[in-house]
C-alpha positions in Angstrom: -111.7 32.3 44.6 -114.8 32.0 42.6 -117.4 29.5 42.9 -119.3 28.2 39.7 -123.2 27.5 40.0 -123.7 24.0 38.8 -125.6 23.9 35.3 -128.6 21.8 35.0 -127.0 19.7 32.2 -124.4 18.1 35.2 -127.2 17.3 37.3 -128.2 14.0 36.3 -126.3 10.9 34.1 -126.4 11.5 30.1 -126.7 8.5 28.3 -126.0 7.6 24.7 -129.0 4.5 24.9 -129.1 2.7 21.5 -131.9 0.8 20.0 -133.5 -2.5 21.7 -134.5 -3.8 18.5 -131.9 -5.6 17.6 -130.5 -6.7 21.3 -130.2 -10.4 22.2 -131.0 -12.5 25.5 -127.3 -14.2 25.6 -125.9 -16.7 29.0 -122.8 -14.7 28.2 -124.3 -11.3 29.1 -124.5 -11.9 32.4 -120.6 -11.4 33.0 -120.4 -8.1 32.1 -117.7 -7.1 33.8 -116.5 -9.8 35.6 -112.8 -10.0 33.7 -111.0 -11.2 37.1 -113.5 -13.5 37.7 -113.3 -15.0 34.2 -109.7 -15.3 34.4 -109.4 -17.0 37.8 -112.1 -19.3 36.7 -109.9 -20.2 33.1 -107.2 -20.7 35.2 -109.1 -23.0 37.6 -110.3 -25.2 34.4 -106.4 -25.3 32.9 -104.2 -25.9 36.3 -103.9 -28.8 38.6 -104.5 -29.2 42.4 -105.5 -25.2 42.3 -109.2 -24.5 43.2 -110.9 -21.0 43.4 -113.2 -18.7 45.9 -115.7 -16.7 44.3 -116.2 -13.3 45.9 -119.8 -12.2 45.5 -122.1 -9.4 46.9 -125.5 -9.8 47.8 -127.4 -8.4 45.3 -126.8 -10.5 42.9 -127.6 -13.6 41.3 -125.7 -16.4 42.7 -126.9 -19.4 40.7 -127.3 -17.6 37.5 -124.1 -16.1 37.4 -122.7 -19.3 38.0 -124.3 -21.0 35.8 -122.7 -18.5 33.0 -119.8 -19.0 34.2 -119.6 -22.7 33.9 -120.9 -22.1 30.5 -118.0 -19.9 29.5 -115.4 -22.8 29.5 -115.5 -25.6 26.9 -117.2 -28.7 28.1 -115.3 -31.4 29.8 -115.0 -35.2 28.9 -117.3 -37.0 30.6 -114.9 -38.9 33.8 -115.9 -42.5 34.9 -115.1 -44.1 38.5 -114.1 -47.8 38.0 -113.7 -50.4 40.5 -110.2 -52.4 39.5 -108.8 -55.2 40.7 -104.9 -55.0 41.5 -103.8 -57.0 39.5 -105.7 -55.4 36.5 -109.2 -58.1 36.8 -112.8 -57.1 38.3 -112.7 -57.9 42.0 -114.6 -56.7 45.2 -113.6 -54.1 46.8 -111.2 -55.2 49.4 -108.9 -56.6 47.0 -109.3 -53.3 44.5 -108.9 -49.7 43.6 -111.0 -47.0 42.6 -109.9 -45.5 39.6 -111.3 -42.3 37.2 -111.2 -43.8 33.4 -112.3 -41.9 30.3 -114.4 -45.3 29.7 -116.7 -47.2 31.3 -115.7 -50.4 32.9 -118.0 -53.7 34.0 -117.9 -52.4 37.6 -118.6 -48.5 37.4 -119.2 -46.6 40.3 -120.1 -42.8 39.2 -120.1 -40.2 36.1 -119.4 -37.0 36.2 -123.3 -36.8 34.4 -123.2 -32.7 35.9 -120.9 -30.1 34.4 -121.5 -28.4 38.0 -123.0 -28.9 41.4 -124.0 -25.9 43.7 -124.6 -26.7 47.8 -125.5 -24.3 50.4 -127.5 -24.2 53.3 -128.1 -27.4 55.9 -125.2 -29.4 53.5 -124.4 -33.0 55.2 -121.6 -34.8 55.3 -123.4 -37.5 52.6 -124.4 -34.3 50.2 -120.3 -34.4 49.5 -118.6 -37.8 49.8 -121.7 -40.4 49.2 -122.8 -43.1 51.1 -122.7 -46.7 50.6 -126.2 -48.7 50.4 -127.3 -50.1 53.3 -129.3 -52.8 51.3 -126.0 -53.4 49.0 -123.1 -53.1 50.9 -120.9 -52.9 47.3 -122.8 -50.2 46.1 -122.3 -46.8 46.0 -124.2 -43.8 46.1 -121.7 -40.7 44.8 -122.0 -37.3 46.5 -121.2 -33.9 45.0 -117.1 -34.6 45.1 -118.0 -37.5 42.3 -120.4 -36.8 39.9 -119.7 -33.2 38.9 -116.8 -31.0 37.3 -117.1 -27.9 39.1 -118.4 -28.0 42.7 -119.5 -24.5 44.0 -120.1 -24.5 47.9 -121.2 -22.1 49.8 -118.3 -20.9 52.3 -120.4 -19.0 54.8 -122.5 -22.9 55.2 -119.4 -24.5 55.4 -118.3 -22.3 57.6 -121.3 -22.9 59.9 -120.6 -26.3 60.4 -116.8 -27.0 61.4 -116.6 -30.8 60.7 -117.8 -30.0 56.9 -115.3 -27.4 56.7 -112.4 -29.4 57.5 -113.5 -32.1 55.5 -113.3 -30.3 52.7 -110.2 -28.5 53.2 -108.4 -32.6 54.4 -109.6 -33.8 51.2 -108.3 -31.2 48.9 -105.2 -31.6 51.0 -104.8 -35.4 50.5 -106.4 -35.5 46.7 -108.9 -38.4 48.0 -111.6 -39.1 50.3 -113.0 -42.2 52.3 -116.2 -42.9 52.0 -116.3 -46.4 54.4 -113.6 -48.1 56.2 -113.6 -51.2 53.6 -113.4 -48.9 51.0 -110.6 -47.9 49.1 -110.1 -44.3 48.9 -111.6 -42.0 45.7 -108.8 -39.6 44.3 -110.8 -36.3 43.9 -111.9 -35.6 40.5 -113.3 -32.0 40.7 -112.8 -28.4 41.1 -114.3 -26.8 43.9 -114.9 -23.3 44.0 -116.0 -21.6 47.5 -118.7 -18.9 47.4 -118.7 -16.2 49.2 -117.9 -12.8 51.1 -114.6 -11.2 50.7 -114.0 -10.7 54.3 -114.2 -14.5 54.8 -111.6 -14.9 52.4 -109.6 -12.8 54.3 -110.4 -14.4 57.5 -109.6 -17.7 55.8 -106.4 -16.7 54.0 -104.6 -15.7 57.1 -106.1 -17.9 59.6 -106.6 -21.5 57.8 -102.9 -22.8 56.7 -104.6 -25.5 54.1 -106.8 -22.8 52.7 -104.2 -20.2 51.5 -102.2 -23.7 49.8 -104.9 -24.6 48.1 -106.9 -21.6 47.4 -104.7 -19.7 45.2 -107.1 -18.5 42.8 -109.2 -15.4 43.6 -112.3 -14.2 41.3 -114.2 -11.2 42.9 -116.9 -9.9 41.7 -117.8 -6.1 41.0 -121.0 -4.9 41.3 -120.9 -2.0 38.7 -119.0 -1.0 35.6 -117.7 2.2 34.3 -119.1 3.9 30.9 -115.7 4.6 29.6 -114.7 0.9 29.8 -118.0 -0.7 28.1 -120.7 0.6 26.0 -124.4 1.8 26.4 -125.0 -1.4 24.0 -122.9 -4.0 26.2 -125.2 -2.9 29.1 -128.4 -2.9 27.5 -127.9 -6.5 26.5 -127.3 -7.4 30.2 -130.1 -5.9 30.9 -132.5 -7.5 28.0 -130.9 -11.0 29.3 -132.3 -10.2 33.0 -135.2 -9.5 32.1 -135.7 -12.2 29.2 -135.0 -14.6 32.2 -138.3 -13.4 34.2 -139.9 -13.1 30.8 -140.5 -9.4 30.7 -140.2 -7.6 27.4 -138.3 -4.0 27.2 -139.4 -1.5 25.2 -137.4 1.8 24.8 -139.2 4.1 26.7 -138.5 1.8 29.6 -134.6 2.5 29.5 -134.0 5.7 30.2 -135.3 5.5 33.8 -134.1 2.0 34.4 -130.2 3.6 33.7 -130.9 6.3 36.0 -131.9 3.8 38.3 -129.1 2.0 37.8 -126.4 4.8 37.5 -128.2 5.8 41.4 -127.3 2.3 42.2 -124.1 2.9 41.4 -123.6 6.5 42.8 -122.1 8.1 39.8 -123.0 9.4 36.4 -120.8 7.3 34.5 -121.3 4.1 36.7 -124.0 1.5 36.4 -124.8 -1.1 38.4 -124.6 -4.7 38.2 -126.6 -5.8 41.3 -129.4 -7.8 40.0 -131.8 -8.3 42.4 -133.4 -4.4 42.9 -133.4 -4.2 39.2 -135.2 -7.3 39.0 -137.2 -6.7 42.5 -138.4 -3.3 40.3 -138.7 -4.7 37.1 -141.4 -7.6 38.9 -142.7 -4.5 40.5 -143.4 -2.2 37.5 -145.0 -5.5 35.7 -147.3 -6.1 38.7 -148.8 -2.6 38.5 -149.3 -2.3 35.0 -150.2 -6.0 34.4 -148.3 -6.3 32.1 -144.9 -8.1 30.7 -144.0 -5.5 28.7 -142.6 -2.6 30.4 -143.0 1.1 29.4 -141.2 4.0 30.9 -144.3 5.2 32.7 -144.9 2.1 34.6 -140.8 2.1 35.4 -141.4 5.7 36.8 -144.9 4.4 38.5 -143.3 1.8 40.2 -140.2 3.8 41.3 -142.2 6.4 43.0 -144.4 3.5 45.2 -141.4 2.4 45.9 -140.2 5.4 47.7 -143.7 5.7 49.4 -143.4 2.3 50.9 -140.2 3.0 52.5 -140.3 6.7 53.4 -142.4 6.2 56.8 -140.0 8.1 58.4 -138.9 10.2 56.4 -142.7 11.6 56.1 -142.6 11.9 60.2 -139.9 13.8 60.0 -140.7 16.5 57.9 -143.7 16.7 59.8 -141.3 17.6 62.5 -140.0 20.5 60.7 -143.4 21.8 59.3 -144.6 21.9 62.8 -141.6 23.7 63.8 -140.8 21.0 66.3 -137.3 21.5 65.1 -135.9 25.2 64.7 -134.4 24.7 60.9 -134.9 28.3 59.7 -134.4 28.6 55.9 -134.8 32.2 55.2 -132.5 35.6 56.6 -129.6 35.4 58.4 -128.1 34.9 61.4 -124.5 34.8 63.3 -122.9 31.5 64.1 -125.9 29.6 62.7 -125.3 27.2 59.5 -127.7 24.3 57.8 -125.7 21.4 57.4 -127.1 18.1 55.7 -127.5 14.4 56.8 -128.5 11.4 55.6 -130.5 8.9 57.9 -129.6 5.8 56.0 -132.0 2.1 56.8 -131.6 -1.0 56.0 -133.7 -0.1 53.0 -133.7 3.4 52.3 -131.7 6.2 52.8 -132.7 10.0 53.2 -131.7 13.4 53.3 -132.3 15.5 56.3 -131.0 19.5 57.2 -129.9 19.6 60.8 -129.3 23.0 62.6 -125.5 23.4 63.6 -124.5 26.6 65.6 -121.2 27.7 67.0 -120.7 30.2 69.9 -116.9 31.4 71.1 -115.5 33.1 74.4 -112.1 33.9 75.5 -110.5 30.9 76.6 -107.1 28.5 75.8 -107.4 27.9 72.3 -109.8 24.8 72.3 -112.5 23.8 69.5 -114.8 22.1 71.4 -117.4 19.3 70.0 -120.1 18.8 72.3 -121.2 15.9 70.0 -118.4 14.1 71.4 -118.6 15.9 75.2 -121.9 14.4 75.5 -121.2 10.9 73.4 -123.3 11.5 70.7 -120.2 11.6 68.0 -118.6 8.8 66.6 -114.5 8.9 65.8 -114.7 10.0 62.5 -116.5 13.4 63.2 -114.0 14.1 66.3 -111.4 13.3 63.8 -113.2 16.0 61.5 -113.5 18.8 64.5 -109.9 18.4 65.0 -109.1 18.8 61.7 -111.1 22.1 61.9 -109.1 22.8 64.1 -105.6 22.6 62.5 -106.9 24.5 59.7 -108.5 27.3 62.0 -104.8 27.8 63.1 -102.9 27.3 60.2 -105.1 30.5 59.0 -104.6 32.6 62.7 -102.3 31.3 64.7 -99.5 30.8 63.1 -97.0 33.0 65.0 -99.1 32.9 68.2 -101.8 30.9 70.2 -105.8 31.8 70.2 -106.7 33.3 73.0 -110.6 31.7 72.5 -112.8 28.5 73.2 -115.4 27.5 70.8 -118.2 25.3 70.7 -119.7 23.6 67.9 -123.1 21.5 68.2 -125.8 19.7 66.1 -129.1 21.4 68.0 -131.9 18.9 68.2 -130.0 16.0 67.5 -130.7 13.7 70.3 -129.1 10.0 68.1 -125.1 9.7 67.5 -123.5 12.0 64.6 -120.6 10.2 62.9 -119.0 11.4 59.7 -116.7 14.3 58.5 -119.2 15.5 56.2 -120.1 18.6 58.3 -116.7 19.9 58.7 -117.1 22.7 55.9 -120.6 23.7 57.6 -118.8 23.7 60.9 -115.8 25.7 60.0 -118.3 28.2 58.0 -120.6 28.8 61.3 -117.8 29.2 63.5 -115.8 31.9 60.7 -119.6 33.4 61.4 -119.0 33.2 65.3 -116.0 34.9 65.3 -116.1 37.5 62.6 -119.6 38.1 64.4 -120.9 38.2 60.2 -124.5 36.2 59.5 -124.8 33.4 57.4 -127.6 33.1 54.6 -129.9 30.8 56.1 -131.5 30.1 52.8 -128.2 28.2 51.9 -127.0 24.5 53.4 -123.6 23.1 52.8 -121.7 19.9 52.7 -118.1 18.9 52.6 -115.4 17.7 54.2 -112.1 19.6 54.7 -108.7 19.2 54.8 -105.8 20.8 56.9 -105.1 23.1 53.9 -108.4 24.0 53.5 -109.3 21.9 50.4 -113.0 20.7 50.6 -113.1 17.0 49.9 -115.8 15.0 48.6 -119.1 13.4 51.1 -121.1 10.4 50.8 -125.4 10.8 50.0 -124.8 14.2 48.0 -128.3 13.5 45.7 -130.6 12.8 49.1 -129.0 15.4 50.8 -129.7 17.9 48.1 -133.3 16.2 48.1 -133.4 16.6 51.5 -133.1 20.3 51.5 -135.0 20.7 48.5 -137.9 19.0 50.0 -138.0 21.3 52.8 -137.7 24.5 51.1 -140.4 23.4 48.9 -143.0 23.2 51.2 -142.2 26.1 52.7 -141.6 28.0 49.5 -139.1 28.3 47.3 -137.4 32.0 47.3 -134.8 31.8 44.7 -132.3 32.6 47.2 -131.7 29.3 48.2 -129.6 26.5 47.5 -126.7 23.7 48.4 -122.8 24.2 48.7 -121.5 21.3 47.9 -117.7 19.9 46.8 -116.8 20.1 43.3 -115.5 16.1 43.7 -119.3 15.4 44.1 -120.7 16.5 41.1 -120.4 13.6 38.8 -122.5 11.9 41.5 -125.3 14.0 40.8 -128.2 11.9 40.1 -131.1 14.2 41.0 -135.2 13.8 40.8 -136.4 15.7 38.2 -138.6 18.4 40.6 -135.2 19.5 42.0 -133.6 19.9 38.4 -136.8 22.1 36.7 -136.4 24.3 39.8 -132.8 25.1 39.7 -133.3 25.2 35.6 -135.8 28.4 36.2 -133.3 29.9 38.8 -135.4 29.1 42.1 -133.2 27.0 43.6 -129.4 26.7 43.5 -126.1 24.4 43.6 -122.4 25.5 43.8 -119.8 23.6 43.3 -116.4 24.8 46.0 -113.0 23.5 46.0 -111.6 25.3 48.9 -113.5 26.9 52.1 -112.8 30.5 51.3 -115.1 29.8 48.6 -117.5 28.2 50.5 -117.8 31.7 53.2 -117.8 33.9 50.3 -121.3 32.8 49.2 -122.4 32.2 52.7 -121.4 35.8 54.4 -121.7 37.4 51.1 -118.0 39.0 51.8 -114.5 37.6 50.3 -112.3 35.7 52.5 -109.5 37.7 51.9 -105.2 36.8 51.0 -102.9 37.9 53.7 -100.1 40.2 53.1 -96.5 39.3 53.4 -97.0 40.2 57.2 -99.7 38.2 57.8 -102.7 40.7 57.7 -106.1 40.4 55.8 -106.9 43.3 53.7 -110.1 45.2 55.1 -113.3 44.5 53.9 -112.9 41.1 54.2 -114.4 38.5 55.9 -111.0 37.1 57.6 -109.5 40.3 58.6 -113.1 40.5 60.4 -112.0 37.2 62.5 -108.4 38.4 62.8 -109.7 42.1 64.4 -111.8 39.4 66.9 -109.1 37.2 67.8 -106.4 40.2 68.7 -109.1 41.6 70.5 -110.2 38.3 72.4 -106.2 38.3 73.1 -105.7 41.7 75.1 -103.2 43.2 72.4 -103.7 47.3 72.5 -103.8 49.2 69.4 -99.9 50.3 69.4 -99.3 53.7 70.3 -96.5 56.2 68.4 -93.5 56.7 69.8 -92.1 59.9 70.6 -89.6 60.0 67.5 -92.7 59.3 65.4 -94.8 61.8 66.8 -92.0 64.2 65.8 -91.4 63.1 62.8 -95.3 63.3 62.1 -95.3 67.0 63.0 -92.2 67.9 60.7 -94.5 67.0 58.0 -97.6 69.0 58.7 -95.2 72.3 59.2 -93.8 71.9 55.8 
């Protein structure tokens, strides 16, 4: 198996960006994407006693999207709430109904003057039914049930608050509120649509009997769209329409590094995102430091890169760390048992790349792959699930026909906070091939990927800042042109890298390679093939896994088989003819 280098073309997004001149602010723009929610929300305007929860993320723009959305549908006729006798004459209240009319009557109550109504935090009990006047016993004062179309609450306030959130789910269920005890009841004249997370939904759905009758429709939103699916063009004009709304001006240098922002949003080269607020959040920023409302490319790139130095505190201490050699992270020669894997430290805020130092030492013993991570509880489930997995590959290779007469132990040195993830299961396996076959490991080289029972290496989370991460460090130390990242092939169309780390691999300093399966992964390591067994089982020589299969015979006592007397004979007819 070979492994391709990665070509500097793949390592960051390639956009097709049109012209801004001609691109519109439009309401509309803002639901890019959104077709579920669209339809759910058509629906919600067409059916009858159906009403809708609205699945957004944080990041983005909650009033303004709805606010398009209500826009999308067709208005409404204005609704009237008359006070009518019984018998078809004006009459106070105790002797009359409360009806909706398309018209006006003498005694009129409330208009639906608002196409919507949005209500979240501290929401009272008043903010949705009304109140009656304490000065005018016979006159009321509507809530947000009777003077809109389309109410939007917030679920996770209503949730808050348990009398509110029955309230609303009893009047949806009956059709009508009260509002006094002398008042007739109101028949509920709008839609209401319930914002929030998805998992409340869930919890809702399954736990609230009323809510899953009555809250059939489902609009969720997504927070980024795919290239093939929409244009360049469609996303440039959401993008215009944010920042017409803040009343900042584009100009065309500006987009190329607000896509690449975006498409690092998104975590793919042919993604972008749709989370509004850090694009807006940069967009304020950029303005701010070049005082301006009219954005260039430079002040994008300006602003991007105080970003990072706000939030890389840490990240700065850290590498510190490893320039003081306060943490043995050798990136140069090679050495047995002894791998570079990569890590992300991820914040609230900011996420980073870091190389931790993972070694693996084996002795005769029963078989077992031991994690000290997990011996010493510093390794979540997920990585034990990895090591196991190791494991099961380790003896689908060797010990097929009998068991392994060794231990091993695999650690993260100087890691003293919990390790959770698979992501270091190719490193692993790699350092502990190294262990056995007793072969060193270019130091010069990190690697990242998960594995499979089979062997297959399967893609990882925070491939561009662990690649940064790396990068950084052998930067400062000095770049050899020897060194470089293994990483899964899945991963590529993530890449999304800063351009420092792109000119150096495009003049051959610094290096990526793509892997599909481990033995391509020790090949570039150990600089040796992994080797195909024979029908019998046996590596050819010269190769890196017959190295590990001499080890493990020998680890298990079996002698080198002597001749037997027939063959001895047999050997000597030979040599006297």
């Amino acid at each position: 198996m070979n492994a391709n280098p990665i070509a500097p073309a793949s390592l960051s997004p390639n956009f097709a960006i049109p012209s801004i001149a001609n691109i519109v602010a439009t309401h509309q723009a803002r639901l890019l994407g959104q077709s579920r929610t669209l339809d759910a929300f058509s629906l919600l305007a067409s059916t009858t006693d159906q009403h809708m929860y609205l699945a957004d993320q944080s990041g983005i723009d909650r009033k303004r999207f709805i606010q398009a959305l209500v826009e999308s549908q067709p208005l409404h006729s204005v609704q009237y709430l008359n006070r009518i006798a019984q018998d078809g004459q004006q009459a106070p209240q105790t002797k009359s109904t409360l009806v909706w009319q398309a018209e006006p009557g003498e005694d009129n109550l409330s208009t639906t003057t608002h196409r919507y109504r949005y209500l979240s935090g501290n929401i009272k009990r008043r903010d949705l039914i009304g109140h009656i006047s304490s000065l005018d016993p016979q006159h009321y004062h509507p809530g947000a049930f009777a003077d809109c179309r389309y109410l939007f609450i917030c679920a996770e306030s209503l949730w808050k608050r348990e009398g509110l959130w029955e309230l609303v789910l009893q009047t949806i269920d009956r059709a009508e509120y009260d509002i006094h005890s002398n008042w007739p009841a109101i028949a509920l004249n709008c839609k209401i649509i319930l914002v929030g997370s998805s998992a409340l939904y869930s919890v809702s759905y399954i736990e609230e009997r009323l809510f899953a009758s009555h809250f059939p429709l489902l609009g969720e939103l997504v927070n980024e769209l795919s290239l093939p699916e929409f244009s360049e063009q469609d996303y440039l004009q959401w993008l215009v329409t944010l920042a017409d709304d803040k009343g900042i001006t584009l100009t065309q240098s500006a987009l190329a590094p607000l896509f690449n922002f975006s498409s690092r949003l998104a975590d793919h080269q042919q993604h972008l995102s749709l989370l509004t607020t850090p694009l807006l959040q940069l967009m304020e920023q950029a303005c701010a430091y070049s005082q301006s409302r009219e954005l260039t490319g430079a002040a994008i790139t300006h602003a991007l890169a105080q970003q990072t130095l706000r939030h890389n505190a840490s990240q700065t201490l850290s590498a510190q760390s490893f320039d003081d050699n306060f943490i043995n992270l050798p990136t140069n020669g090679t050495m047995i048992g002894q791998i570079n894997g990569l890590t992300v430290l991820d914040a609230a805020e900011y996420c980073y790349g870091e190389p931790a130092r993972i070694t693996a030492s084996v002795h005769y013993g029963d078989g077992e792959v031991a994690d000290i991570e997990r011996k010493s509880e510093l390794g979540g489930n997920i990585h034990a699930k990895g090591l196991m997995i190791l494991s099961s590959c380790l003896y689908r290779i060797f010990g097929k026909d009998a068991p392994l007469h060794l231990n091993a132990n695999i650690v993260f040195e100087q890691s003293y906070q919990e390790i959770d993830g698979d992501s270091a299961s190719l490193a692993e396996y790699c350092a502990l091939m190294s262990a056995i076959a007793e072969h060193p490991i270019e130091q010069g080289i990190a690697a990242t990927g998960a594995i499979d029972q089979f062997g297959q290496v399967q893609a990882i989370g925070g491939v561009n800042e662990k690649i940064e991460g790396f990068f950084a460090l052998c930067q400062r130390r000095g770049l050899t042109g020897t060194q470089g990242v293994i990483l899964p092939k899945s991963n590529v169309q993530q890449l999304n890298l800063h351009q420092d780390v792109i000119d150096a691999i495009d003049k051959k300093q610094f290096h990526l390679y793509q892997v599909e399966h481990i033995d391509e992964a020790v090949t570039i390591l150990m600089k040796m093939p992994a080797g195909i067994p024979d029908d019998n089982g046996q590596f050819p020589e010269d190769t890196l896994y017959r190295l590990v299969q001499d080890r493990l015979e020998g680890l298990a006592g079996y002698p080198d088989e002597e001749d037997s007397f027939f063959a001895k004979w047999l050997a000597k007819l030979k040599l006297s003819s």
